[in-house]
C-alpha positions as CSV (number, residue, x, y, z in Angstrom):
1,X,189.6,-52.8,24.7
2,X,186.8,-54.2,26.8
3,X,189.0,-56.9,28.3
4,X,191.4,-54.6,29.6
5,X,189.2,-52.8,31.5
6,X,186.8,-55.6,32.3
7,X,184.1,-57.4,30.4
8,X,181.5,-56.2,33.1
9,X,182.3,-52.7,33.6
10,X,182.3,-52.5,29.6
11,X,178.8,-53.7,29.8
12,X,177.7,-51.6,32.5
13,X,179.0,-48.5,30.7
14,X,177.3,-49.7,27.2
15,X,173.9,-50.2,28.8
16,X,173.9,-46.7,30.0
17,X,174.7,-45.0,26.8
18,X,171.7,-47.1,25.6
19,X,169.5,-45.8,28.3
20,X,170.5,-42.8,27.6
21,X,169.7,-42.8,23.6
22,X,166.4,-44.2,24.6
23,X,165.8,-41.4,27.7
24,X,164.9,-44.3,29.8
25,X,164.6,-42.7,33.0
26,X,164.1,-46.1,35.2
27,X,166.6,-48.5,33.7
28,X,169.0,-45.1,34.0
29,X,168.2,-44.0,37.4
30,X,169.0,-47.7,38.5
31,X,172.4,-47.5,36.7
32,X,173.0,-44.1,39.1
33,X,172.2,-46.1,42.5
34,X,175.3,-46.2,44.3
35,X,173.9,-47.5,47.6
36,X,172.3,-51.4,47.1
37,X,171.5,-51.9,43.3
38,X,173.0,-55.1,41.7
39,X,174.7,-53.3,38.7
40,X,177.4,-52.4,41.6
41,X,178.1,-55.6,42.6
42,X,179.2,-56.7,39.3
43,X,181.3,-53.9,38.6
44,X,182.5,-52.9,41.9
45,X,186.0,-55.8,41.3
46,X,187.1,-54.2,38.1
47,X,187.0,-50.9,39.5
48,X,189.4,-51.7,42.0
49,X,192.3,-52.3,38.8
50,X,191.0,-48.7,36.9
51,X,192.5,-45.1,37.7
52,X,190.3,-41.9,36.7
53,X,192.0,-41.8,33.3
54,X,190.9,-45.3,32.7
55,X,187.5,-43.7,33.6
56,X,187.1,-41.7,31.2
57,X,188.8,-43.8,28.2
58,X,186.4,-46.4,29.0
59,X,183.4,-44.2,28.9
60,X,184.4,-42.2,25.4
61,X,184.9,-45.7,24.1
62,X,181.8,-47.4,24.9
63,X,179.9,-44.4,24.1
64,X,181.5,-43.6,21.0
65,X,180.8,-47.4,20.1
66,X,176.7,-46.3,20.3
67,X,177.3,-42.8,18.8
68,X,180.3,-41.0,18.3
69,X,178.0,-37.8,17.1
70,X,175.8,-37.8,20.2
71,X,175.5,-34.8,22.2
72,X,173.6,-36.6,25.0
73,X,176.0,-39.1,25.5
74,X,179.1,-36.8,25.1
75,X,177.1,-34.5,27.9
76,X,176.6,-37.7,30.0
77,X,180.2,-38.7,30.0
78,X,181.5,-37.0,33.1
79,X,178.0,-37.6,34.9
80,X,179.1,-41.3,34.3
81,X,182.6,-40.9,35.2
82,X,182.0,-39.1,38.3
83,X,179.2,-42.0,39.5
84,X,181.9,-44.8,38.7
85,X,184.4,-42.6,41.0
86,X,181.7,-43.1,43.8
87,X,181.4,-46.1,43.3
88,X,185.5,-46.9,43.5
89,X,185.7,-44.7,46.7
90,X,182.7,-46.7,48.3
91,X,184.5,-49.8,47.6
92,X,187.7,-48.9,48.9
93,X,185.7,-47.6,52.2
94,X,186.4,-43.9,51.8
95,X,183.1,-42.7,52.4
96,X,184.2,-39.2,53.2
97,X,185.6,-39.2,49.6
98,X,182.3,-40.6,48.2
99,X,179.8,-38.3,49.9
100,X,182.2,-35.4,48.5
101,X,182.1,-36.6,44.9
102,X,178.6,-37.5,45.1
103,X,178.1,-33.9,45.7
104,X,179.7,-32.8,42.6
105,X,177.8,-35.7,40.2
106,X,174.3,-33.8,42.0
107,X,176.1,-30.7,40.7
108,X,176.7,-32.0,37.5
109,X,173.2,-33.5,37.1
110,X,171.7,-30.4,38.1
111,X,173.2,-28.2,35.8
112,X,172.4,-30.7,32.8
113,X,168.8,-31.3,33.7
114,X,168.0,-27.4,33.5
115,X,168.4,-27.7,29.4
116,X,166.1,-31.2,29.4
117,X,162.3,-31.9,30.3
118,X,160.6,-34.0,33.0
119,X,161.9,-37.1,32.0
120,X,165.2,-37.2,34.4
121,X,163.4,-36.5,37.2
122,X,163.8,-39.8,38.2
123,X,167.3,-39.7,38.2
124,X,167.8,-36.8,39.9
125,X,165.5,-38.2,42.4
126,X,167.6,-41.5,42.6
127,X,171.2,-39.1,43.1
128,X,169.9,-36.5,45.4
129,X,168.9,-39.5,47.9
130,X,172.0,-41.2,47.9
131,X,173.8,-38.0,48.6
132,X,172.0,-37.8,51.7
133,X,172.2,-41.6,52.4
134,X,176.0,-41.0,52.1
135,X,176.7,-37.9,53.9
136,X,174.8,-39.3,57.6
137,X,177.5,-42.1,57.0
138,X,180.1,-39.2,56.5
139,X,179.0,-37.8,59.0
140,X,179.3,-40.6,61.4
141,X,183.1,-41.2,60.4
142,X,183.9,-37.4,60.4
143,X,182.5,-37.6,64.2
144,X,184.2,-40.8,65.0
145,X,187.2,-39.2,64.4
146,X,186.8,-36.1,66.5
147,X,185.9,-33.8,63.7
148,X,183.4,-31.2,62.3
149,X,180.7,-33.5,61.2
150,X,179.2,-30.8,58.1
151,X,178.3,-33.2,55.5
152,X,174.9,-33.3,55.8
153,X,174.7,-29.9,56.3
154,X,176.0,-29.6,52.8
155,X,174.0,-31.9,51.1
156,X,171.3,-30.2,52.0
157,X,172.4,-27.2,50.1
158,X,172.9,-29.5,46.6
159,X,169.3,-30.4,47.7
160,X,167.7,-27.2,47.5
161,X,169.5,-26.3,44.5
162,X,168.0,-29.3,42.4
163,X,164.7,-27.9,43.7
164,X,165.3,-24.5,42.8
165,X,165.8,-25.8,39.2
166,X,162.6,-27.0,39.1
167,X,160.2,-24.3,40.1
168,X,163.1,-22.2,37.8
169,X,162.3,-24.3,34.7
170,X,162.4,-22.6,31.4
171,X,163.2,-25.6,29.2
172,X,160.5,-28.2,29.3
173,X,157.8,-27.5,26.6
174,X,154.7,-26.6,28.2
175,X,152.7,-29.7,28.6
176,X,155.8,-31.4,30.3
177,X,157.0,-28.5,32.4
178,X,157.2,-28.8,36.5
179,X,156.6,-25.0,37.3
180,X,155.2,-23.2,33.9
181,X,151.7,-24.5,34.8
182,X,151.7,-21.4,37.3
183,X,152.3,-19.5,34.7
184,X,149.8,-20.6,32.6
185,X,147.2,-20.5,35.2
186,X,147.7,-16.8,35.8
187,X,147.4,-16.2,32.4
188,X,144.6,-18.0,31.4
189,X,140.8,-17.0,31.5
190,X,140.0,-19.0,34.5
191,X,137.6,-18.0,37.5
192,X,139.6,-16.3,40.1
193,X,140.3,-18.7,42.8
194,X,138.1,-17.9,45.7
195,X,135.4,-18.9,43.4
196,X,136.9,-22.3,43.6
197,X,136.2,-24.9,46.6
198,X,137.9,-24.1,49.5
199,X,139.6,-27.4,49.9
200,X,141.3,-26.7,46.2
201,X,142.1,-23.4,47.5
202,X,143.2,-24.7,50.5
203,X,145.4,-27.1,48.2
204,X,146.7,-24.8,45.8
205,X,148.0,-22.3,48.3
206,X,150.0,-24.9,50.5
207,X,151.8,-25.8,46.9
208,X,152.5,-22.1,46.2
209,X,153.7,-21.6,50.5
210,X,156.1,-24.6,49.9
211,X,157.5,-23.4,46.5
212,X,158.2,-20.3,48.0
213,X,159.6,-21.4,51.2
214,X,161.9,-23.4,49.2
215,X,162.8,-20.5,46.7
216,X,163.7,-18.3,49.9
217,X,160.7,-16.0,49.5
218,X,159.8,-15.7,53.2
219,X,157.0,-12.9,52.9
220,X,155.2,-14.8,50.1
221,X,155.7,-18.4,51.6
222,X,153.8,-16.9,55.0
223,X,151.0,-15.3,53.8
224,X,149.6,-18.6,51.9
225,X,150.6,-20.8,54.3
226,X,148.9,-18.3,57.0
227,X,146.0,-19.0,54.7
228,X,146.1,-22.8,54.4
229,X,146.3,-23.3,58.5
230,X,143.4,-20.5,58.6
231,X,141.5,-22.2,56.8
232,X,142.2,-25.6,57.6
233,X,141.2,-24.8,61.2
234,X,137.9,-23.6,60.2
235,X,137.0,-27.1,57.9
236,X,138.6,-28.9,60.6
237,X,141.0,-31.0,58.5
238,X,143.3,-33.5,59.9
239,X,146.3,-33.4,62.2
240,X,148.7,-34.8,59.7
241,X,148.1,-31.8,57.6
242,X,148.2,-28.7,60.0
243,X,151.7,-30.1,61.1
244,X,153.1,-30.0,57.7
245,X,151.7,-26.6,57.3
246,X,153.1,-25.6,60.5
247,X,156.5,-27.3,60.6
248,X,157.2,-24.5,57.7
249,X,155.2,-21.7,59.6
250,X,157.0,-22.1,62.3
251,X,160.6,-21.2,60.9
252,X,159.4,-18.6,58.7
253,X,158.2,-16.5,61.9
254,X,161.2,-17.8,64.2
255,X,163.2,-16.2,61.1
256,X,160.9,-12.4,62.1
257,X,161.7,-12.8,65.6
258,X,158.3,-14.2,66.3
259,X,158.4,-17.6,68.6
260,X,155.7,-20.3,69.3
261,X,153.9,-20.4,72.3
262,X,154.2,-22.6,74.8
263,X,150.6,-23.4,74.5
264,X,151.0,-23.8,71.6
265,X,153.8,-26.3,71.6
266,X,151.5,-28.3,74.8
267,X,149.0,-28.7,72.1
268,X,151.3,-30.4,69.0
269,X,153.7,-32.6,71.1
270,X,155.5,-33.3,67.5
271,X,156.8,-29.9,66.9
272,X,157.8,-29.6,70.5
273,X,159.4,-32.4,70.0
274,X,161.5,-30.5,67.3
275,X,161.3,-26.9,67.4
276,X,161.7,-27.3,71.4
277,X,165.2,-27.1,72.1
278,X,165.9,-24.0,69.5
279,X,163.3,-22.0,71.3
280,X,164.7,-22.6,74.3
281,X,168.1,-22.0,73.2
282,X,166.8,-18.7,71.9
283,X,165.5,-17.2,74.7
284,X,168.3,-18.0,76.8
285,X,171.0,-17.0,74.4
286,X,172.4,-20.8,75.0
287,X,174.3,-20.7,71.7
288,X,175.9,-24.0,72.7
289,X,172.5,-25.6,73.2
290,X,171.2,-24.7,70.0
291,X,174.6,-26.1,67.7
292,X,174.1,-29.2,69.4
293,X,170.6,-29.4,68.6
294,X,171.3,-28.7,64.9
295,X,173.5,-31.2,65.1
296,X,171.1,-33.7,66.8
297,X,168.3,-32.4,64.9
298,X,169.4,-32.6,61.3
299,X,168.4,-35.2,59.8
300,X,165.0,-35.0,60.9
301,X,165.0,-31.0,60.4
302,X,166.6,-32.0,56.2
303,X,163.8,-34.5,55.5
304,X,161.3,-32.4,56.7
305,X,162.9,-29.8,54.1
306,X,163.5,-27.0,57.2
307,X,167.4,-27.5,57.8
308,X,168.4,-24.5,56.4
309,X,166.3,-21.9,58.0
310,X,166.5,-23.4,61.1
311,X,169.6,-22.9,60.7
312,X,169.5,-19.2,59.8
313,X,167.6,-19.0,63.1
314,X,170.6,-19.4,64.5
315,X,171.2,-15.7,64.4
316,X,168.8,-14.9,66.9
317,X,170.1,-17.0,69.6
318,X,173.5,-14.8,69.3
319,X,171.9,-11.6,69.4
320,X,170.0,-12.8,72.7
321,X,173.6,-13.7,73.9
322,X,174.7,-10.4,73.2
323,X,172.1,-8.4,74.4
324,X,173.2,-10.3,77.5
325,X,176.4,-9.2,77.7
326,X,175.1,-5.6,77.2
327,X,172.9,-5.6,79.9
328,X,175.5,-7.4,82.5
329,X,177.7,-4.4,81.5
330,X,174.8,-2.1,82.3
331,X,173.7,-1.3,78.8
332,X,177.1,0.5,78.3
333,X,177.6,2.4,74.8
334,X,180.9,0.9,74.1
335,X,181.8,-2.1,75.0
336,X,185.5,-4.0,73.7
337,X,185.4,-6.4,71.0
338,X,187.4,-8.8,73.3
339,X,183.8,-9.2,75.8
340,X,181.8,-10.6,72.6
341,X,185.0,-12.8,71.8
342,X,184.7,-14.5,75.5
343,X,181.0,-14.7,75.6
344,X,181.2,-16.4,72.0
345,X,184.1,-18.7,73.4
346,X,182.1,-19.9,76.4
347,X,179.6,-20.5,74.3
348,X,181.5,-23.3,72.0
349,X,181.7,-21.1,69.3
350,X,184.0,-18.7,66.9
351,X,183.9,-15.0,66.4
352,X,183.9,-15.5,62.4
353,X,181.2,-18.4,62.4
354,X,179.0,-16.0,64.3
355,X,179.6,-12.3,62.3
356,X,178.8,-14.9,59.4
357,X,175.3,-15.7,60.3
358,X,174.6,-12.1,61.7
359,X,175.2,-10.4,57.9
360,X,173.5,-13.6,56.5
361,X,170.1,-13.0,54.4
362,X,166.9,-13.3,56.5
């Protein structure tokens, strides 16, 4: 059996059900590289020769080799199949197909690492990076071929979602939980935090700002991070830090309507640098100008974790382009559906796209 599918891919599979037995998050996270890692290189060949069916045979049958009984490895097995289907695509130059199916292995990772503790958070590390890794290459075909280039956009997305399981975890025990410590903090008999330094309070609020910025709690994420750059202006800490603090800030009150200065921008080049052009495109109701600087923007705006509600800020720049159109017809009460359609046309973009983003959540 393990010559006809390959004396190396039989291996490869064998010394990842062992990993897995032994929850041996490095030597497995490795195994789950599919950009630059040696493992591919010895396997990528007898992929080539093996359908999806072959797949999965060869999986159940190195696996059931280990352990026939385990439930770890019989929960692995599609993770595994799924990561050898990258592979094959990767190898056969279909990078579209691989940044897709990368996609679902996240999905599939995620959803297994709910039930299990901190110990594959290494691999979903390891998964969630090549995702991104792979859709900017997508994303460079798609556009080389005159397409939407929405990859990226999209792994973003998987990318909050394995964050959201983290600061959502209810299955870790305590001591090796990633979000129960608040918990337990707010239930234990400890001073209340004022009566703590200011730099930890300082520390412990940016945390909580971030984990609800992430979690979509707007309202929450603003008022500690209000008080982390309040604060930090008074102790006088460092740049580095008041621009993270602010690179969030900064979309959360775009989100309320509420833009940044211009002296404001004068005085941290960096954000300009960023948050510039969707300002501008805001206040001018250049819907045009602002696509093209998501699109420009992304990568920068997903490692910096703000994609998404820059995104949602998006909103804002149409309802400026409306309220255009209103007053050019001199603030008339009715006003034909076929106006907004032009205006929206002109402006690069499509009726449906747009009524999207005006409904969407704040």
């Amino acid at each position: 059996m393990a010559q006809r599918y390959g004396a190396r891919l039989g291996e490869y599979v064998r010394e990842v059900g062992q990993a897995i037995l032994d929850q041996n998050p490095l030597l497995l996270a490795n195994y789950l590289k599919c950009v630059a890692d040696d493992h591919l290189a010895k396997i990528r060949n007898e992929l080539l020769h093996q359908t999806i069916s072959d797949l999965d045979n060869i999986v159940f049958t190195y696996f059931s080799r280990l352990d026939k009984n385990s439930k770890p490895l019989h929960d692995w097995a599609p993770i595994i199949v799924a990561h050898l289907s990258v592979v094959y695509h990767i190898t056969t130059d279909d990078i579209i197909r691989a940044a897709t199916l990368q996609r679902s292995l996240c999905d599939l990772l995620h959803d297994y690492f709910q039930s299990q503790s901190n110990w594959l958070l290494k691999c979903v590390y390891v998964v969630n990076k090549d995702v991104t890794a792979l859709a900017i290459q997508a994303d460079e075909e798609l556009r080389s071929k005159g397409k939407k280039a929405n990859m990226l956009e999209d792994a973003a997305r998987t990318i909050n979602k394995a964050f959201t399981y983290c600061i959502t975890d209810r299955f870790s025990l305590l001591e090796e939980s990633r979000s129960n410590i608040l918990k337990a903090i707010a239930a234990s008999d400890l001073p209340e935090l004022r009566e703590y330094p200011l730099s930890h309070q300082i520390t412990f609020r940016y945390f909580l700002g971030i984990l609800a910025f992430k979690n979509e709690e707007f309202i929450k994420a603003e008022i500690d991070l209000s008080f982390v750059l309040e604060r930090m202006i008074v102790d006088g800490s460092r740049l580095e830090k008041k621009l993270l603090v602010l690179t969030h800030l900064i979309p959360i009150k775009m989100l309320s309507g509420i833009l940044p200065t211009h002296r404001m921008l004068q005085k941290y080049p960096l954000l300009a640098e960023i948050f510039a052009p969707f300002i501008s495109a805001i206040k001018t109701g250049n819907v045009r100008l602002y696509d093209e600087s998501l699109n420009k923007e992304q990568k920068e705006l997903i490692q910096r974790g703000v994609y998404l509600v820059i995104e949602k800020c998006r909103s804002l720049c149409v309802r400026v382009l409306f309220k255009k159109v209103w007053l050019i017809l001199e603030k008339s009460s009715k006003i034909q559906m076929s106006v907004f359609q032009k205006a929206l046309h002109m402006a690069g973009t499509d009726v449906e796209g747009i009524l999207k983003s005006l409904f969407v959540k704040p």
